[in-house]
C-alpha positions in Angstrom: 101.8 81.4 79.2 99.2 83.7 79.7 99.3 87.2 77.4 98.8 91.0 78.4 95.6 92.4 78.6 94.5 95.8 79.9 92.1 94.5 82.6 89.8 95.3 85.4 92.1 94.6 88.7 89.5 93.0 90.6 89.5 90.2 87.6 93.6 90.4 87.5 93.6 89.6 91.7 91.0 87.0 91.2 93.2 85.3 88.6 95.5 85.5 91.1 93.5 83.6 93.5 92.1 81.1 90.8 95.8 80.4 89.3 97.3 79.7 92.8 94.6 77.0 93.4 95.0 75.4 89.8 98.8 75.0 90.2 98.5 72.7 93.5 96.3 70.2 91.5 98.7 70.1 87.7 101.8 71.5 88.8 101.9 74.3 85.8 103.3 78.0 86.5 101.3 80.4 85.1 101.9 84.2 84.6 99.9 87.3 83.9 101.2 90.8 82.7 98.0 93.1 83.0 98.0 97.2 83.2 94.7 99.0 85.5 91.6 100.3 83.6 90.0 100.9 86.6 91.9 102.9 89.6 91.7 100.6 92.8 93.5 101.3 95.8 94.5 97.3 96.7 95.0 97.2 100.4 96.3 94.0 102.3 93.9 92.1 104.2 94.5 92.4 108.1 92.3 94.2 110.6 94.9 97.3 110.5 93.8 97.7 106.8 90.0 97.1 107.0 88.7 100.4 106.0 85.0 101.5 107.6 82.6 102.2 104.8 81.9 105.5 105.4 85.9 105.8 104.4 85.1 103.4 101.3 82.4 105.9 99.7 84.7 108.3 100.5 87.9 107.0 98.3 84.9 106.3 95.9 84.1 109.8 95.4 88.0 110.6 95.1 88.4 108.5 92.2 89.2 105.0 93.5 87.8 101.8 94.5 88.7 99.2 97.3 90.2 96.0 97.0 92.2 93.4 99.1 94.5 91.2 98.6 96.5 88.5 100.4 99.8 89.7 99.6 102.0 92.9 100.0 102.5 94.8 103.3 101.0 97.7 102.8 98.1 99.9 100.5 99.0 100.0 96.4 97.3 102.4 93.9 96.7 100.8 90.4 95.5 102.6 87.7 96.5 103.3 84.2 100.3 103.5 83.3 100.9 100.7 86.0 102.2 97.5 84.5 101.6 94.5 86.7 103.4 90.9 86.5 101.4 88.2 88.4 102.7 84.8 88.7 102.4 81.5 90.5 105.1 78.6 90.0 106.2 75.7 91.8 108.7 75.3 94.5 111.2 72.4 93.9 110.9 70.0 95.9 114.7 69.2 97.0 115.6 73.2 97.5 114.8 74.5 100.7 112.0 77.0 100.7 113.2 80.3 101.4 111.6 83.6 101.1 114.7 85.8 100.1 115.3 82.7 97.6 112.0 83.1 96.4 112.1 87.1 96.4 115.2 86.7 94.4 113.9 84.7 91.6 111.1 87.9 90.9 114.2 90.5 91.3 116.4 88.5 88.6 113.1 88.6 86.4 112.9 92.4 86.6 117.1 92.7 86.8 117.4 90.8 83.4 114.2 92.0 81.8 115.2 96.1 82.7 118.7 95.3 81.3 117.3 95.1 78.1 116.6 98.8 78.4 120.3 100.1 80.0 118.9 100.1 83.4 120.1 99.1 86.2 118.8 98.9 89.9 119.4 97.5 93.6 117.0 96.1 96.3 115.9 98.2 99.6 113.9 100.6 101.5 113.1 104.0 100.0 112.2 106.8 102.5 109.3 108.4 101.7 107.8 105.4 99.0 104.7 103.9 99.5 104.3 99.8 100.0 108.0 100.0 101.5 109.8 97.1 101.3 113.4 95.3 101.6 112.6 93.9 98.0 111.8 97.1 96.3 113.4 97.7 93.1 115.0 100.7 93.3 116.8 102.9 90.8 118.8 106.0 91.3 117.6 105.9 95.3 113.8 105.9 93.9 110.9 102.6 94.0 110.5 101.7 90.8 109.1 98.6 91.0 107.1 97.3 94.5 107.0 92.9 94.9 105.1 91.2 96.7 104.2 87.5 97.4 102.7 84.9 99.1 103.3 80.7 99.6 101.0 78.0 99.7 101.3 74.1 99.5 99.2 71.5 98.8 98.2 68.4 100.8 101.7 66.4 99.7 103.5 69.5 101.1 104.3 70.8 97.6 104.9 74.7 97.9 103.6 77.0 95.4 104.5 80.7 95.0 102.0 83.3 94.4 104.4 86.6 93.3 103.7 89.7 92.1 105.4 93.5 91.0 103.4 96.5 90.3 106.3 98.6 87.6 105.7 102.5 87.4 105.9 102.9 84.0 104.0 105.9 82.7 101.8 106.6 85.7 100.9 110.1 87.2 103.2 109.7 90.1 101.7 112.8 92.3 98.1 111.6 91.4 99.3 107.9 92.9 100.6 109.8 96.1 97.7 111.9 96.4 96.0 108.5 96.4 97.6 106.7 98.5 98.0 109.6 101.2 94.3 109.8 101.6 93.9 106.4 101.6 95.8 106.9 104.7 93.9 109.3 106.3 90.9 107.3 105.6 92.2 104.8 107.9 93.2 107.5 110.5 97.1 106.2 110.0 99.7 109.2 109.7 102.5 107.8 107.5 103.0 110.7 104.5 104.6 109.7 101.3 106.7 111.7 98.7 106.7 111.8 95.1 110.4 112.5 95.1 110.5 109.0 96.6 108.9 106.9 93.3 110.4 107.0 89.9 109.1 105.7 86.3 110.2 103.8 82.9 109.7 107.1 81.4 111.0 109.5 83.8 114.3 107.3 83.6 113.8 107.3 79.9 111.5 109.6 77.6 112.1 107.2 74.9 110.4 104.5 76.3 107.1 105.8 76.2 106.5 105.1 72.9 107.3 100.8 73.3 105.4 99.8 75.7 103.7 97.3 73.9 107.2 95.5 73.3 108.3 96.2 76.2 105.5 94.1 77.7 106.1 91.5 75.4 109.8 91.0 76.7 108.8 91.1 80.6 106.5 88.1 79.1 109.4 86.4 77.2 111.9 86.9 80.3 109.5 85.5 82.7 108.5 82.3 80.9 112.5 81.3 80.1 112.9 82.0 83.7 109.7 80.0 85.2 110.1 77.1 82.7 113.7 77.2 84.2 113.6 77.2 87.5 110.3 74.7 87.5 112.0 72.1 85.5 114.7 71.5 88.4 112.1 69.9 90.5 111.8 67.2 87.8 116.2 66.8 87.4 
């Protein structure tokens, strides 16, 4: 079990790349909980969202660099007061491979975790959020928490999950909307987003700003019991 750090994102998304290649030779799930110290706008990779370098030095000079990534549908701002889970874990090999299955195992992570806390949340669309998604976490009809994943297998047809959340806990929603907004105009796309349509840990409750640091060390705690879990049932 990997522990927290406040990290660079380009080194989080190449642990991501690294750990999802180490898990098809030993078998081990890993995980990573890692906040921005850098702002990088992390954008999918796909032709639609291959941004001309002229538009590159531009989000440079607003603040941001550019990423990719190989998961997620859509353009995601990280940067301070985001808190990112990153994880990779086996598939077992006599359950079917799903991707709602898999989807769910990340949203019963986050539902348990956040219970800890008196919150409580649903899966779905939000009108007006950015990354928009059937499996965002969503609290009183606003994203809290975007997901995101990605399988592999290995040569014995093993399948490994590469899954990820981004969780708004103290960030400057406008400025992350301001962000992503001319991201989108960078790329000559017109979809607008809202602030309205994001929430945060500490918009939902002013008392958690102060525990974050615990609060990271229970989405680390949930995670593992759940991972070791769910892992150990392709060895029953």
């Amino acid at each position: 079990m990997n522990k927290s750090i406040f990290m660079d994102p380009v080194t989080a998304l190449s642990w991501e790349k690294n750990a999802l290649e180490r898990i098809k030779v030993d078998g081990q799930y890993r995980l990573l909980v890692w906040e921005p110290e850098t702002s990088v706008m992390v954008l999918p990779t796909g032709p639609r969202w291959k941004m001309p370098p002229e538009s590159t030095k531009q989000m440079n000079k607003f603040g941001w660099q550019v990423q990719y990534r190989q998961t997620g549908g859509s353009p995601v701002p990280q940067t301070s007061g985001v808190i990112n889970l990153s994880m990779v874990y086996p598939w077992p090999k006599d359950n079917p491979l799903s991707m709602s299955g898999s989807y769910q195992l990340l949203i019963d992570i986050l539902t348990q975790w956040l219970s800890h806390y008196c919150i409580q949340g649903e899966t779905g669309e939000v009108e007006g959020a950015y990354c928009n998604g059937a499996y965002n976490f969503v609290v009183k009809e606003q994203k809290l928490i975007g997901t995101a994943q990605r399988i592999s297998s290995n040569t014995n047809q093993q399948y490994f999950v590469l899954a990820h959340a981004f969780i708004l806990f103290d960030a400057d929603i406008p400025q992350l909307i301001k962000a992503v907004n001319h991201c989108y105009q960078s790329l000559n796309l017109t979809e607008v987003f809202d602030t309205s349509a994001m929430t945060s840990l500490t918009l939902l409750d002013p008392q958690l700003k102060g525990k974050k640091a615990s609060l990271i060390e229970n989405l680390e705690s949930t995670t593992h019991a759940i991972l070791k879990a769910h892992s150990q049932q392709q060895n029953t």
